[in-house]
C-alpha positions in Angstrom: 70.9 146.7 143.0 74.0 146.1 145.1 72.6 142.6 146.4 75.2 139.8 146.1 76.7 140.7 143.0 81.0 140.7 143.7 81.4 141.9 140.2 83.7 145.0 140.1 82.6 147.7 137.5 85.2 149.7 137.7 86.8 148.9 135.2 83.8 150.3 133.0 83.6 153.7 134.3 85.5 155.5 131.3 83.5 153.8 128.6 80.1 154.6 130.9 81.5 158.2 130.8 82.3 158.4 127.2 79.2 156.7 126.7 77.1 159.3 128.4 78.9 162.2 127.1 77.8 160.4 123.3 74.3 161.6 124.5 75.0 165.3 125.8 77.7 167.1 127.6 77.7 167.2 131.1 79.4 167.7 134.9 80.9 165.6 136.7 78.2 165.6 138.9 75.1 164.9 136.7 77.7 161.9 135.1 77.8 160.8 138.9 74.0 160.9 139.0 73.5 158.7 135.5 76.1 156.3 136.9 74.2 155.8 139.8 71.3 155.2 138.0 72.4 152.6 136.3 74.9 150.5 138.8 72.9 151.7 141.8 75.9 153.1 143.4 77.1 156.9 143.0 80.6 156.6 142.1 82.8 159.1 144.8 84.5 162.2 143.1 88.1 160.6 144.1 86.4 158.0 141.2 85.2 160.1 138.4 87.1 163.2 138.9 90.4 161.5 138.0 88.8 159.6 135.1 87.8 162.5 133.9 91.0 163.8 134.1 92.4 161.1 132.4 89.9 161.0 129.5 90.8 164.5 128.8 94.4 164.4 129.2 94.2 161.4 126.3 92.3 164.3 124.3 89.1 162.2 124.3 86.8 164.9 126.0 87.3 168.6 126.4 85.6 170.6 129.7 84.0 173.9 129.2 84.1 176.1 132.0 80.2 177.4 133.2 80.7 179.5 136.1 81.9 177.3 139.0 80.7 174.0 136.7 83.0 172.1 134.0 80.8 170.8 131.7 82.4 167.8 129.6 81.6 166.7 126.0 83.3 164.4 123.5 86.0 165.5 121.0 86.4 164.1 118.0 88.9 161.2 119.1 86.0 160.6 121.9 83.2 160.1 119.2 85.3 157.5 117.2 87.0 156.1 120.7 83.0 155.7 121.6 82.5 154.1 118.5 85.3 151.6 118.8 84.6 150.6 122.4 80.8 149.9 121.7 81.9 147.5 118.8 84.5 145.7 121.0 81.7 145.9 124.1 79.5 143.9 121.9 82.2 141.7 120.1 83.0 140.5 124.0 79.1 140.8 125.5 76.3 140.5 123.3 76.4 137.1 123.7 75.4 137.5 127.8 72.7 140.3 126.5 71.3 137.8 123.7 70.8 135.2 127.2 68.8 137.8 128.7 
């Protein structure tokens, strides 16, 4: 999936997490894993840890302590922050999806 593309996703990585956590909560590491699966490239934990520490600091997602695992969901600002972001997403892409 890397091939030639010079597109930088980064940029993407807090609405991919929001996203995800929209499905089901999670750790940072199974987030990792569904990144990976879907840009081919397992973003480092100097990446995601710090996003995830900024999504929660905006009050977006809240993390649940499991034993030695955080697992992170969506608050209530995160569900209508998700919301909001996959409106603009599509206001700004869904004419490059439409080209398939």
């Amino acid at each position: 999936m890397r091939g030639n593309c010079q597109c930088d996703m980064r940029g993407f990585l807090s609405f991919q997490i929001l996203w995800l956590l929209s499905k089901k909560g999670m750790c940072g590491e199974e987030l990792a894993r569904e990144i990976e699966k879907r840009r081919g490239e397992k973003p480092k934990a100097g990446t995601i840890y710090p996003a995830l520490a900024q999504l929660k600091s905006r009050g977006l997602i809240s993390g649940e302590d499991r034993g030695k695992t955080v697992v992170y969901s969506l608050t209530r600002g995160g569900i209508e922050s998700v919301r909001t972001a996959k409106v603009r997403f599509i206001r700004s892409f869904g004419d490059i999806l439409a080209e398939g």
